[in-house]
FIZARO-389516 format. One line per field, with one value per atom (N, C-alpha, C): x, y negated, z negated; atom name; residue number from 0. Coordinates in Angstrom, 2 decimals, always signed. Layout:
REM residues N
X <- [X, ...]
Y <- [Y, ...]
Z <- [Z, ...]
atom <- [CA, ...]
n <- [NUM, ...]
This chain:
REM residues 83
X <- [+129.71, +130.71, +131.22, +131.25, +132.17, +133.91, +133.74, +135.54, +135.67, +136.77, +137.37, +139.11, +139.39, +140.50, +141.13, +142.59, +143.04, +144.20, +144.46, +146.02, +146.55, +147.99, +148.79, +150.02, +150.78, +152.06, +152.86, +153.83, +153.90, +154.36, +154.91, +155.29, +153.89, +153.10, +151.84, +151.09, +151.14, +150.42, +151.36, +152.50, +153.65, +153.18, +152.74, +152.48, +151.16, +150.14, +148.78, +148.80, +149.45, +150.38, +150.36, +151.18, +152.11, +151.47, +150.20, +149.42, +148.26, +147.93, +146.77, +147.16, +148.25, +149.40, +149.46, +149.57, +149.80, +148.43, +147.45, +146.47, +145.27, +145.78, +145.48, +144.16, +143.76, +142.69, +143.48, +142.56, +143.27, +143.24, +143.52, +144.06, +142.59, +141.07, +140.34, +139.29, +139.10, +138.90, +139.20, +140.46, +140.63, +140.35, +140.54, +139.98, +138.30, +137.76, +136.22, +135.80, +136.39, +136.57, +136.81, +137.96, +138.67, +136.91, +136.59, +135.82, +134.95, +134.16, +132.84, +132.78, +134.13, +134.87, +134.61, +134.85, +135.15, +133.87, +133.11, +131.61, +131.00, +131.26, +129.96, +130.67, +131.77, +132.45, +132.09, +131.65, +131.37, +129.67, +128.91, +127.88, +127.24, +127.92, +127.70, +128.46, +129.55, +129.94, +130.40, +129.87, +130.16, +130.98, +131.16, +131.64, +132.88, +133.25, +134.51, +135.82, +136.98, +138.15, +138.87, +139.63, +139.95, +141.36, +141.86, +142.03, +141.87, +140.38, +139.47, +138.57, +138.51, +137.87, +138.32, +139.94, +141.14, +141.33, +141.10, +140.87, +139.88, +138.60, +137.04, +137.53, +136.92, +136.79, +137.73, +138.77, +139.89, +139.64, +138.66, +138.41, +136.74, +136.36, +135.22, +134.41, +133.46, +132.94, +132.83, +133.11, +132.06, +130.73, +129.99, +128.87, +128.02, +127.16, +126.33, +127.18, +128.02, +128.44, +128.40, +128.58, +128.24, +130.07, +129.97, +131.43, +131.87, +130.66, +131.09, +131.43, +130.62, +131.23, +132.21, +132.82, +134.03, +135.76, +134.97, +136.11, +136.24, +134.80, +135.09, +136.17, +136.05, +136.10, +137.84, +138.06, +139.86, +140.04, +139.34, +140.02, +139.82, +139.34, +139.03, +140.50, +140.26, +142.22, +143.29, +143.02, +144.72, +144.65, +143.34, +143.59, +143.06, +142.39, +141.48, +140.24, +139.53, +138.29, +138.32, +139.17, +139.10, +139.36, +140.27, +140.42, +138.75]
Y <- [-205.88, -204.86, -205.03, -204.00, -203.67, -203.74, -204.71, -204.36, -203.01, -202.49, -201.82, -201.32, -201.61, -201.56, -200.38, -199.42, -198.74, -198.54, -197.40, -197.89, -196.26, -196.83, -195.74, -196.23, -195.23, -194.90, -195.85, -196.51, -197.12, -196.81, -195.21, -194.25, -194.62, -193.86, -193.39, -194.51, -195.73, -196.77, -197.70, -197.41, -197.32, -196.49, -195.39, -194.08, -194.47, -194.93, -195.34, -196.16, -197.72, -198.78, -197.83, -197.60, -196.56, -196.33, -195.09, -194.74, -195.32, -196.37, -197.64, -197.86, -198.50, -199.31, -198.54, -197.10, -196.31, -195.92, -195.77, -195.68, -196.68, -198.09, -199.42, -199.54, -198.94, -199.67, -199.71, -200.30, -200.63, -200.25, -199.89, -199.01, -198.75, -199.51, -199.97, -198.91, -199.27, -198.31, -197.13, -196.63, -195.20, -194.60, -194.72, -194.60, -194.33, -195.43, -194.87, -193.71, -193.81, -192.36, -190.92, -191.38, -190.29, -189.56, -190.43, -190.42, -189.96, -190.75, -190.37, -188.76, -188.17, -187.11, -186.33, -186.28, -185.43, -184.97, -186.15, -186.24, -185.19, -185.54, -184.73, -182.94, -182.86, -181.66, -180.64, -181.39, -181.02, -180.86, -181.27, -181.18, -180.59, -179.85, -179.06, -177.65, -177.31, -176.23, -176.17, -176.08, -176.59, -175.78, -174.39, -173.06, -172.63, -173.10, -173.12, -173.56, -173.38, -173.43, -174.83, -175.19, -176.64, -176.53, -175.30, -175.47, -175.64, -175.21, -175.22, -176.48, -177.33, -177.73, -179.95, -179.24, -180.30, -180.18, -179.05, -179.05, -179.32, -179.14, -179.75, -181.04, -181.15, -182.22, -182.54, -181.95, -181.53, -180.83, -180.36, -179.86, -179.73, -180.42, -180.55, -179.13, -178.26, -177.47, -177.84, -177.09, -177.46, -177.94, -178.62, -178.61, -177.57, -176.67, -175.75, -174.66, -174.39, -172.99, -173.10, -171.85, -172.18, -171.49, -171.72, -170.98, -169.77, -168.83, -167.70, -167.37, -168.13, -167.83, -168.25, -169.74, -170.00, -169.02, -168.49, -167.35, -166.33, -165.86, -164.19, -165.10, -165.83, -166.33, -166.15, -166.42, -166.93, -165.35, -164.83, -163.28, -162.53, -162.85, -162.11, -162.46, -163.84, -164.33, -164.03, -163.43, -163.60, -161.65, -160.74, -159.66, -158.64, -159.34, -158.69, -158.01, -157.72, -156.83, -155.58, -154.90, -153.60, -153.22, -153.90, -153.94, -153.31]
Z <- [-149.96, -150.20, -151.63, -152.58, -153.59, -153.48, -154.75, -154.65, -155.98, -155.46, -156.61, -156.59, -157.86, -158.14, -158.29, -157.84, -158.10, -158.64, -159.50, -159.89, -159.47, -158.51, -157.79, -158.02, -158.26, -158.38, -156.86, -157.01, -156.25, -154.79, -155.15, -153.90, -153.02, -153.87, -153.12, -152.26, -153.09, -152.76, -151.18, -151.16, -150.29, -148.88, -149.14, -148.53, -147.61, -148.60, -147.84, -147.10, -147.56, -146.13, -145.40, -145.03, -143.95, -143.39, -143.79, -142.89, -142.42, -143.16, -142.65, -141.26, -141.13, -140.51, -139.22, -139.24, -138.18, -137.54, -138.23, -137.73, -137.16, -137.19, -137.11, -138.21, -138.82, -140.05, -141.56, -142.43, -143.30, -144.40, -145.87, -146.17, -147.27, -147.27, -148.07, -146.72, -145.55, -144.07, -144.73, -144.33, -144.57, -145.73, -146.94, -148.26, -148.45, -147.50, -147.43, -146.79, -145.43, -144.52, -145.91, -146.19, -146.99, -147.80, -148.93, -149.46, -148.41, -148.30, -147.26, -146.61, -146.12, -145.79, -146.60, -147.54, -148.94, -149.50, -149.68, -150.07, -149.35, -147.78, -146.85, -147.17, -147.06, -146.95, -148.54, -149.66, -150.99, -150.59, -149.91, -149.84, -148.97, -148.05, -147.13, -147.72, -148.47, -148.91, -150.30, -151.26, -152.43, -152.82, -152.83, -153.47, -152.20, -151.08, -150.47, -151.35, -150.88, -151.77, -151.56, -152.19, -151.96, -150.92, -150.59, -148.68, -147.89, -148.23, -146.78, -147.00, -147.84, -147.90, -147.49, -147.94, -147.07, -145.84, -145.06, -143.79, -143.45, -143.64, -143.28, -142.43, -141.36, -140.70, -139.58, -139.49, -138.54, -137.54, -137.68, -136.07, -135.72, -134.92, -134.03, -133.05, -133.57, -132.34, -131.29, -129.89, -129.21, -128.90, -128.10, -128.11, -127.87, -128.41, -127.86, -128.77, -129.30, -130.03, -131.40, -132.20, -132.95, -133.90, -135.25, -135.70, -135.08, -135.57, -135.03, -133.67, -132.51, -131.55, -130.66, -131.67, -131.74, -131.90, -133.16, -133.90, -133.24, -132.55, -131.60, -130.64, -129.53, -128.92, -128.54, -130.08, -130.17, -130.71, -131.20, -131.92, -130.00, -129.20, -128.24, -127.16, -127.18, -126.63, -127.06, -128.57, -129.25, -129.17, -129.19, -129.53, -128.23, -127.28, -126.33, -126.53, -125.84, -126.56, -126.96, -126.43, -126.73, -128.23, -128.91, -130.54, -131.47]
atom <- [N, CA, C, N, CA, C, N, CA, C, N, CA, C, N, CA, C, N, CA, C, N, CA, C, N, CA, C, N, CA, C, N, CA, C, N, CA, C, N, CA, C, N, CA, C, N, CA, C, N, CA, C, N, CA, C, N, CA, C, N, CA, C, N, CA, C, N, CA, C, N, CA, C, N, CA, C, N, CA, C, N, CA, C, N, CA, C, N, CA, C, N, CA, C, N, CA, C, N, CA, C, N, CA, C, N, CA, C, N, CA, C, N, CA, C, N, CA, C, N, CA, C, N, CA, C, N, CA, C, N, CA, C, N, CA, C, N, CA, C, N, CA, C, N, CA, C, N, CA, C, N, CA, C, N, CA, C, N, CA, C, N, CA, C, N, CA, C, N, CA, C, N, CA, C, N, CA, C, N, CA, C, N, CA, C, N, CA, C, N, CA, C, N, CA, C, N, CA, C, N, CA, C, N, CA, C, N, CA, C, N, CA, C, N, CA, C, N, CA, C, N, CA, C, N, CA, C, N, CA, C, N, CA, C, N, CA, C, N, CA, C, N, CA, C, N, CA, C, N, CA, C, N, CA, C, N, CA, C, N, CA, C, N, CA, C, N, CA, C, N, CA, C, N, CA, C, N, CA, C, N, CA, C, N, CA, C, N, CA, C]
n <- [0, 0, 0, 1, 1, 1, 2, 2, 2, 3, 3, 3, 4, 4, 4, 5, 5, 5, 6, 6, 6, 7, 7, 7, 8, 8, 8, 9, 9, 9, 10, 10, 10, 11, 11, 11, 12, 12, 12, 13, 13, 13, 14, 14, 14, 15, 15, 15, 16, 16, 16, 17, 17, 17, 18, 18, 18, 19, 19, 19, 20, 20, 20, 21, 21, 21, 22, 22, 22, 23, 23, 23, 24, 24, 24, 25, 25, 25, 26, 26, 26, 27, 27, 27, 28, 28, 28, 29, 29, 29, 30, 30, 30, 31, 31, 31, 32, 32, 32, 33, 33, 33, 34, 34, 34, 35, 35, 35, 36, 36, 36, 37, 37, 37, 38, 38, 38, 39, 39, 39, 40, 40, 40, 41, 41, 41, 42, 42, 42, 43, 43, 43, 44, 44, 44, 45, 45, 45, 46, 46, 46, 47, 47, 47, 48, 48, 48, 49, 49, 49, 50, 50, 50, 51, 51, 51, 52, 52, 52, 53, 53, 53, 54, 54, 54, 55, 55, 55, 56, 56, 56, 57, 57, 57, 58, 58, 58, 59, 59, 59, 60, 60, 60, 61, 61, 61, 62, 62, 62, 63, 63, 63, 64, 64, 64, 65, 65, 65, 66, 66, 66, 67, 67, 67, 68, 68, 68, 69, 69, 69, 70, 70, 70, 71, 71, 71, 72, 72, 72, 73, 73, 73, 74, 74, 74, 75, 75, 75, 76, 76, 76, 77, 77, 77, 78, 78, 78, 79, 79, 79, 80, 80, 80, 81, 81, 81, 82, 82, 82]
C-alpha cells in the first residue's frame, strides 16, 4: 500500500474523523471508496454534470430493470397512466 499525504484545512480534516468514526472505517477506507467512486462514475459518464455525477452511486437498480424502466415506473406512481 501507498502512503500519501494530504493537506486539509483543519475543519475539513475534523469533518472526515467524524465521518470515518460514524461509519466504522477509517478515514484512509473512505477516501479510497470516495475516489474509486468518482473514478468509476467519470468513466462511465464523462459529459454528465457534476450533480449528477455527486449523486452517482446512491442508489442501486433493481435486479433485472433497467433506468428507464425504473423512471416510467415512478412517473407512473406519482402521475398515473393516463397523463
Amino acid at each position: 500500500m501507498t502512503k500519501l499525504t494530504l493537506s486539509l484545512d483543519k475543519r475539513v480534516a475534523e469533518e472526515a474523523k467524524r465521518l470515518a468514526k460514524r461509519s466504522g472505517r477509517s478515514v484512509s477506507a473512505m477516501f479510497s471508496q470516495f475516489l474509486l467512486a468518482m473514478s468509476r462514475a467519470e468513466e462511465a459518464s464523462p459529459d454528465i454534470g457534476p450533480l449528477t455525477r455527486k449523486a452517482s452511486g446512491l442508489v442501486s437498480l433493481p435486479e433485472g430493470k433497467t433506468e428507464r424502466e425504473v423512471l416510467e415506473e415512478a412517473l407512473i406512481e406519482k402521475y398515473g397512466r393516463d397523463v
